[in-house]
C-alpha positions in Angstrom: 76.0 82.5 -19.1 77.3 85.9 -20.0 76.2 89.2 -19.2 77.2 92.9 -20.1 75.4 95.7 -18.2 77.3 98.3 -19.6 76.3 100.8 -21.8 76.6 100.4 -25.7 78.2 99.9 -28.0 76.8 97.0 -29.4 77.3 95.7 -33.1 75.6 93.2 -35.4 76.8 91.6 -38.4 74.1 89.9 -40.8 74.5 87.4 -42.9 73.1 84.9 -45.1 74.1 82.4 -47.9 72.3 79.6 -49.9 71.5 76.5 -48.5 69.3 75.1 -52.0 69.8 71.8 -52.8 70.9 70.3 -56.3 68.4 68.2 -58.2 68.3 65.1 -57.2 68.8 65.8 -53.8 66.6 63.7 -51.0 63.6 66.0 -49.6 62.7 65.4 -46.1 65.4 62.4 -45.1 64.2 60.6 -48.8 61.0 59.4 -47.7 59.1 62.0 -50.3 60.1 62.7 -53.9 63.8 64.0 -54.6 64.0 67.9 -55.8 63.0 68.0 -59.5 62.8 71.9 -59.4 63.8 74.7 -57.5 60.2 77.0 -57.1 62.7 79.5 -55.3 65.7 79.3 -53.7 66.3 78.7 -50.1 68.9 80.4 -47.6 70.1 80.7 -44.2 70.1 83.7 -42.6 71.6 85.3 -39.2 73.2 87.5 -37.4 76.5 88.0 -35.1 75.7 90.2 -32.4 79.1 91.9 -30.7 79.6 93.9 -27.6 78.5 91.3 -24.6 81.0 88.6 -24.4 82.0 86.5 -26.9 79.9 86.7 -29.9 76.6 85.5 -30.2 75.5 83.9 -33.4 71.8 83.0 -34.7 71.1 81.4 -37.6 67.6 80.6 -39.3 67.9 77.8 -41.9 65.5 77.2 -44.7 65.4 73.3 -44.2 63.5 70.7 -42.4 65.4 70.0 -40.1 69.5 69.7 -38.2 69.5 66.3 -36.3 72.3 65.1 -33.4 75.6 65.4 -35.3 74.2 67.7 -38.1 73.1 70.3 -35.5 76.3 70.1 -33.4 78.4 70.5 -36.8 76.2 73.8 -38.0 76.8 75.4 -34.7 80.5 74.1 -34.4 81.0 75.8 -37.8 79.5 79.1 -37.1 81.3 79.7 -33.6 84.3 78.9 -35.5 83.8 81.7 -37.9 82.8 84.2 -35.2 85.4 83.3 -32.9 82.9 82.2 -30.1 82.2 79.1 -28.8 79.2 76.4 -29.9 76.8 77.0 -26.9 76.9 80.9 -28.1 75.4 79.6 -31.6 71.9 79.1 -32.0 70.5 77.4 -35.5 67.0 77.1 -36.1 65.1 75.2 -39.2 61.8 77.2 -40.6 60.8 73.7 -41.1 59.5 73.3 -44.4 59.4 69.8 -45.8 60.1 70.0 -49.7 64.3 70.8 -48.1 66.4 68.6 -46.5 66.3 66.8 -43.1 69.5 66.2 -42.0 70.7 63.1 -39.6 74.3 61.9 -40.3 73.7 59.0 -37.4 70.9 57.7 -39.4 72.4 58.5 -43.1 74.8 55.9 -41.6 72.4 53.4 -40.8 70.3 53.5 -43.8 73.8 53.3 -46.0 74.1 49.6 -44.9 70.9 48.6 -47.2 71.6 50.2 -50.7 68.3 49.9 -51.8 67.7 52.5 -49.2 67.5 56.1 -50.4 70.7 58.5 -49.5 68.8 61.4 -46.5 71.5 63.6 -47.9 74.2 64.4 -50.0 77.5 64.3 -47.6 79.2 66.7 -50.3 76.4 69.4 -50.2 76.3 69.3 -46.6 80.0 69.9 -46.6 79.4 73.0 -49.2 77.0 74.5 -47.0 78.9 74.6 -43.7 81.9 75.9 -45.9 79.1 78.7 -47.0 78.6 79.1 -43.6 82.1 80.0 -42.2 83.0 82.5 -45.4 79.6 84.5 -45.2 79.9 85.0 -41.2 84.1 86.0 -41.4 82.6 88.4 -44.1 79.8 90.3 -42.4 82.6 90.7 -39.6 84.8 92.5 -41.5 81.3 95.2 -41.8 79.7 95.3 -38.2 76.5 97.5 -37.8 76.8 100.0 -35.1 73.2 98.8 -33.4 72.0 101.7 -30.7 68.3 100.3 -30.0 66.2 97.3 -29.8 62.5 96.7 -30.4 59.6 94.8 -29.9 56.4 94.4 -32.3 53.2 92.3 -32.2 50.1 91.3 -34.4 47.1 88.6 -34.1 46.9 86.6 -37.4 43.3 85.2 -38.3 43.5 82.5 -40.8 46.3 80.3 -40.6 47.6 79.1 -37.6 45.0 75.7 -35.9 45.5 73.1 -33.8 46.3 69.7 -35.6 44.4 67.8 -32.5 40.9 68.9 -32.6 39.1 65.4 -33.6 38.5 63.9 -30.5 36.3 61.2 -28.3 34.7 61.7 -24.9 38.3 60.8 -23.4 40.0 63.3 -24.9 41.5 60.6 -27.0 42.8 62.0 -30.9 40.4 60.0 -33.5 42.0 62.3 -36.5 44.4 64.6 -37.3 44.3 68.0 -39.5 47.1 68.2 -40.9 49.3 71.2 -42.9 46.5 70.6 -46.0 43.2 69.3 -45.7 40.4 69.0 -47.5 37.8 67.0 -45.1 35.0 69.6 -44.3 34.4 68.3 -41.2 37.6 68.8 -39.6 38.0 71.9 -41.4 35.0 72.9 -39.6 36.3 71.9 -36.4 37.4 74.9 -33.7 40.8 76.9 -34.2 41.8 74.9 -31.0 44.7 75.8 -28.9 47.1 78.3 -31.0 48.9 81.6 -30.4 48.0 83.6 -33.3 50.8 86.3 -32.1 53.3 86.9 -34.9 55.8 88.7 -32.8 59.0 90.8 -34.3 62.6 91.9 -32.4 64.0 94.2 -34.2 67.6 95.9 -34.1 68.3 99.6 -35.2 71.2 101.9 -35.8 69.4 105.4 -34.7 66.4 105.0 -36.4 67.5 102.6 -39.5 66.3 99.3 -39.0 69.2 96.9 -39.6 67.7 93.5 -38.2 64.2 92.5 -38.0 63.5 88.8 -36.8 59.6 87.1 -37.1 58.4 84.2 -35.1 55.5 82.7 -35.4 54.2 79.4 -34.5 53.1 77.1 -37.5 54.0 74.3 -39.5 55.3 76.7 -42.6 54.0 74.2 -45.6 51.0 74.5 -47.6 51.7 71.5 -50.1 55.0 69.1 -50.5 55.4 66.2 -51.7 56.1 67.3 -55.4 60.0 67.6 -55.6 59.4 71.2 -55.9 62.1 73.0 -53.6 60.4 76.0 -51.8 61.1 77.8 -48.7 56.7 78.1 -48.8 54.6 80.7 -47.6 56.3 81.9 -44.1 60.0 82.1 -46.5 58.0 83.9 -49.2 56.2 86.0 -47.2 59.5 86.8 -45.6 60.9 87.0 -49.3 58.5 90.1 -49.8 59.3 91.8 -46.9 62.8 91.5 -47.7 62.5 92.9 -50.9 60.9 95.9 -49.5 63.4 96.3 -47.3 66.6 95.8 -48.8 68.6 97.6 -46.3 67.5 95.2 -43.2 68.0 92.1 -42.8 64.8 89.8 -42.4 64.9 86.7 -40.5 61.6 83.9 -40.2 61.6 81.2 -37.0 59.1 79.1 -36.7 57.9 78.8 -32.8 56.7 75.9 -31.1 54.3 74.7 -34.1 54.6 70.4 -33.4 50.8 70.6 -32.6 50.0 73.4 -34.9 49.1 73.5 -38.6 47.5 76.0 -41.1 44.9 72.6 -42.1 41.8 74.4 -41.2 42.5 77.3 -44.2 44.4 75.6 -46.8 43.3 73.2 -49.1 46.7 72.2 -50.5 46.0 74.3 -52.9 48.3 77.1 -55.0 46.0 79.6 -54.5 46.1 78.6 -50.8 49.8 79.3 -50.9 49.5 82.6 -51.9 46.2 83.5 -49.3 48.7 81.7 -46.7 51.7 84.3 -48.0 49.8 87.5 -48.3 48.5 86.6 -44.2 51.9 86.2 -43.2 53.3 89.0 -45.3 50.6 91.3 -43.7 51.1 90.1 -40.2 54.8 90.7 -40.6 54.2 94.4 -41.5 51.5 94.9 -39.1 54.1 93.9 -36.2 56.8 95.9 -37.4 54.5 99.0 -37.7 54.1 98.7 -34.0 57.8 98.5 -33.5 58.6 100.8 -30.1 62.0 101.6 -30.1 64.2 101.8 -26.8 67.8 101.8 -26.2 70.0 98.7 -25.9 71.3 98.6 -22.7 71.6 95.1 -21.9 72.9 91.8 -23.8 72.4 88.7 -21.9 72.9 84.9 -23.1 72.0 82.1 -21.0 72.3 78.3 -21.5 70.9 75.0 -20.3 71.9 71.8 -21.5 68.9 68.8 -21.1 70.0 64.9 -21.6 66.0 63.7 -22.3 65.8 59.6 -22.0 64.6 58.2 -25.2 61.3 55.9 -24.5 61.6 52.8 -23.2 60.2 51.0 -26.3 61.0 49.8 -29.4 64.6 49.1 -28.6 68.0 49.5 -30.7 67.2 45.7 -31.8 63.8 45.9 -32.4 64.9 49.0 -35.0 67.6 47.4 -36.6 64.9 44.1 -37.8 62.5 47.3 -39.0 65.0 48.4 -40.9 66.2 45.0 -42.5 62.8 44.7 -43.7 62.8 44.9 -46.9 58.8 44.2 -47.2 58.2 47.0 -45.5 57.2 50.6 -47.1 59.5 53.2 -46.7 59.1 54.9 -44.3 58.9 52.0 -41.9 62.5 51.1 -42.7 63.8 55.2 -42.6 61.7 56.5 -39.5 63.6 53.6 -37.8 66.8 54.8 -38.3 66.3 58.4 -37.2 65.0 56.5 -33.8 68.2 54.2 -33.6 70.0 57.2 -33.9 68.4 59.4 -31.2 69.1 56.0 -29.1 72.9 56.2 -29.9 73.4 59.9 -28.9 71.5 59.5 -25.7 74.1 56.1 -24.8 76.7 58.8 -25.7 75.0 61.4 -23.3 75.7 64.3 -25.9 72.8 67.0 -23.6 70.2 69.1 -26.2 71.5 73.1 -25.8 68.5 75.6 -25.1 69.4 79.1 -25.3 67.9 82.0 -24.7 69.1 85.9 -25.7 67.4 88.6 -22.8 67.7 92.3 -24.9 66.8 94.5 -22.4 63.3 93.1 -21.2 63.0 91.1 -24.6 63.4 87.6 -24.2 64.5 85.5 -27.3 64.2 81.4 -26.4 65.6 79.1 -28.5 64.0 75.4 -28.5 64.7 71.8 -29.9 62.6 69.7 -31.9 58.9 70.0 -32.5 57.7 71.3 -29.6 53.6 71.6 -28.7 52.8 75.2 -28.5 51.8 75.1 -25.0 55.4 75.3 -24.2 55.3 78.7 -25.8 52.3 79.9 -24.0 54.2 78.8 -20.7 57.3 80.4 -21.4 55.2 83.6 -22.6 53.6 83.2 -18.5 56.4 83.0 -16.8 57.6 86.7 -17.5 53.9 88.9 -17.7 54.7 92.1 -19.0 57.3 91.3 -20.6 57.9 90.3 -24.5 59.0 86.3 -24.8 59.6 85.5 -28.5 60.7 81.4 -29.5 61.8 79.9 -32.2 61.6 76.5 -31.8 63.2 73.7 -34.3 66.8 73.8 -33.1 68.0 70.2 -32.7 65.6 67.9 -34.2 66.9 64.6 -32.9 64.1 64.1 -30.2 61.4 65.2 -32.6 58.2 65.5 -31.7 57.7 67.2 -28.0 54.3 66.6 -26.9 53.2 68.1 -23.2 53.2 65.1 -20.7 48.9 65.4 -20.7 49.3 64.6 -23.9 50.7 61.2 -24.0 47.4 59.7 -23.5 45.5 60.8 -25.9 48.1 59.0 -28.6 47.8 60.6 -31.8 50.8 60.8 -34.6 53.1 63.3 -32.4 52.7 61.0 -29.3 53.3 58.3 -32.1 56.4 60.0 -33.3 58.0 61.2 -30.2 61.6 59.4 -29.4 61.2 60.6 -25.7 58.4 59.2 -23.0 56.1 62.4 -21.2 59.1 63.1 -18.7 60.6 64.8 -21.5 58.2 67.8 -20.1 59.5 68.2 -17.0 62.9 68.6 -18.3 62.6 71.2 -20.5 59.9 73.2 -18.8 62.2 73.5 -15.9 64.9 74.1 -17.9 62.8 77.0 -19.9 62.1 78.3 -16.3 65.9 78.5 -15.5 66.1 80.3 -19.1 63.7 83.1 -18.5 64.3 83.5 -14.7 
């Protein structure tokens, strides 16, 4: 933890630099079709923030996900560049699924079977941390003076639902609704838990906008599974607002979304890809527009590192036969290995690092993995009053994060969670220790 009470100056150096995959390149860890076409290109963007400490760094990335070694690497390779150290990095994935999903622990595994599919090219992963290094040590050498922060909100109607709205008299998940859907009957279903708050922290010089960052909790795809490389609607909505705003710097993060989907508006659809932008888009401009402006006083950045014990079941030999199978359809042999290595790293005790930036009264929490969205809601209740923005989708290597009431009504994020229901406790407390 660091903390600088003084008053400014503060500085911020954005940057950003292309993270789009050749053709040919695996789409979500290979289990979907390889990139055939780049629909747009995608990027990672951040910015250095100077004047409390060491530097700060925080990074959104227009891919699926950073898992275990992949994550550590990224944020090894930006606090290099900034001269800080790793647990001052934060890297969050928008999480859209036609990009890559990173794991080298389970690359590694997979390798051994070479009818297997390569999860990623080892070269291009190399390119884009050495994309990484020369775009921060650049924006350095051009610092923005930054005087004032702010903080801007709007409701969105008509994207963000709950995936986990089908259910018995238990409580029990009979069906899910997932990022498309086309079943009128779920469709019809209730919104369902959500928080349809698009919120914006914004950074200024004076009164020029220099930074403006957008979370917002949903799964960011409206179709996939085509080979067709897209950052999707919450990177082309941001797309739009960037090219309305040359002079600022916009940044997307998906919050706490595991649970969350935009099924009960989008039919898969390209049409529903545009309705889905032009929602965003609007919600984006209708948050800055109630930007309020206030000086930067404080810069505050707090840690916690969380070791979260993988379930107790199936075990490291019991994922090595799944993968041997060569019966089996794909993604029974490659969902194995990102398990088997989640198993390794927790043998090897290397903790998950949450993070959290406090700008003035602004509060900036940054999460692992899919996360339900009632994390969000409980971080947002633990300071009333008081703005709490997440971006969730740091380190993906526990993936999904249900809430420990939902363990029993099973489901495919209970399904595909690598931790057991005390993951909860964990990182609640930790997220209390964050925002404290």
């Amino acid at each position: 933890m660091s903390k600088n009470s003084a008053t400014p100056p503060f500085s911020i150096a954005p940057f950003r630099f292309d993270v789009t995959p050749p053709l040919g390149h695996a789409l979500l860890g290979g289990w979907i079709m390889p990139a055939v076409a780049h629909d747009d290109p995608l990027e990672a963007i951040g910015y250095v923030l100077l004047g409390a400490g060491a530097p700060m760094v925080v990074c959104a990335v227009d891919w699926a996900g950073l898992l275990n070694d992949a994550h550590v690497a990224w944020r090894a390779a930006l606090a290099e560049a900034a001269g800080t150290t790793p647990d001052r990095v934060a890297v969050q994935c928008v999480h859209q699924h036609n990009t890559p999903f990173v794991c080298p622990g389970a690359r590694a595994v997979a390798a051994r079977y070479p009818e297997l599919p390569a999860m990623y090219d080892l070269e291009f992963f190399a390119t884009c941390l050495g994309r990484a290094r020369t775009a921060v040590r650049d924006a350095l050498r051009r610092p923005r003076r930054i005087t004032h922060v702010a903080h801007g909100e709007h409701a969105i109607e008509g994207v963000a639902s709950n995936r986990r709205v089908s259910r018995d008299a238990t409580g029990r998940v009979l069906n899910m609704r997932w990022s498309s859907c086309t079943d009128a009957e779920l469709r019809a279903l209730p919104v369902g838990t959500i928080d349809p708050v698009l919120q914006t922290v914004a950074f200024f010089a004076g009164r020029k906008k220099v930074v403006s960052c957008h979370y917002y909790a949903t799964h960011p795809m409206s179709y996939y599974r085509d080979g067709r490389v897209s950052s999707d609607f919450c990177g082309l909505a941001r797309k739009r607002r960037q090219l309305e705003e040359p002079g600022c710097a916009h940044l997307y993060f998906t919050g706490c979304a595991g649970n969350i989907s935009a099924g009960k508006y989008n039919d898969g659809s390209p049409a529903a890809r545009v309705a889905l932008t032009d929602r965003i888009h609007a919600g984006i401009v209708a948050s800055e527009a109630r930007l309020k402006r206030v000086p930067l006083a404080t810069v505050e950045w707090r840690t916690r590192e969380v070791l979260l014990p993988p379930q107790a079941a199936p075990t490291a030999a019991e994922l090595e036969a799944a993968i041997a199978r060569p019966d089996a359809p794909l993604v029974e042999r490659l969902l194995p290995a990102f398990r088997l290595s989640w198993l390794d790293r927790c043998e090897c005790g290397v903790p998950l690092v949450l993070s959290c930036v406090r700008l003035n009264r602004i509060s900036v929490l940054h999460l692992p993995g899919e996360m339900f969205v009632e994390y969000q809601l409980r971080a947002q209740a633990l300071r009333p009053g008081s703005p709490v923005a997440v971006a969730a989708y740091g380190d993906g290597g526990p993936w999904y994060v249900p809430t420990k009431e939902e363990y029993p009504h099973g489901g495919y994020e209970v399904e595909a969670a690598f931790c057991g229901d005390e993951a909860d406790e964990l990182l609640t407390a930790a997220i209390c220790r964050l925002l404290a």
